[in-house]
N, C-alpha and C positions, 0 to 999 in steps of 0.2 A: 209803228210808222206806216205811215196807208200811202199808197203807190199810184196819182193819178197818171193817167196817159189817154192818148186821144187827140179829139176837137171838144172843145165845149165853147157854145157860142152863147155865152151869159157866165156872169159873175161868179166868183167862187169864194165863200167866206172857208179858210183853214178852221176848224177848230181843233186840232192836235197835231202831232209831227208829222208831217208829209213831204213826197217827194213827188215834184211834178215835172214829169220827162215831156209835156205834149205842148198841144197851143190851148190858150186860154185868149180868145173876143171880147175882152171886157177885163176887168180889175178884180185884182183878189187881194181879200184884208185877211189880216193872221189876226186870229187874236191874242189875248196876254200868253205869256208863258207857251208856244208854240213854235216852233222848228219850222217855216219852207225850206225846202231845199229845190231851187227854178235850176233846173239843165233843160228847161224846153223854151216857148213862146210867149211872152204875156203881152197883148194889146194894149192893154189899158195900163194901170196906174197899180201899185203892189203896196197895199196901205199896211204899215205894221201898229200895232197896238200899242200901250205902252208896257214894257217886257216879252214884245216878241219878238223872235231871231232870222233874220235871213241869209242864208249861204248864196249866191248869186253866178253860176259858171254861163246859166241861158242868155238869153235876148228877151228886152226888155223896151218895148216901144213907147212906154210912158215915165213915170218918176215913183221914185220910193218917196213912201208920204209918212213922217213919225208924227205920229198924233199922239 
């Protein structure tokens, strides 16, 4: 499980199980078979994959996108 936190002002693709405690300025896509777990910030738009999982406790200023 990898532990981001912080500011990051640009996009973030997931690719394994992570936990993101910070703000994120832009959209993050998970891909297949991967774990977010948001208790922080996201700007943008939280794209999952098909077969990827999101646990949801943060804020959320755009839309979960199942592609």
């Amino acid at each position: 499980m990898e532990n981001i936190a912080g500011i990051i002002n640009e996009s973030v693709v997931v690719d394994h199980d992570t936990d993101l405690g910070g703000i994120v300025n832009g959209n993050v896509t998970v891909n297949p078979g991967c774990l977010l777990r948001l208790g922080g910030i996201v700007g943008g738009d939280v794209i999952l994959q098909p077969g990827a999982r999101l646990h949801m406790t943060g804020i959320l200023n755009g839309r979960v996108v199942h592609v």
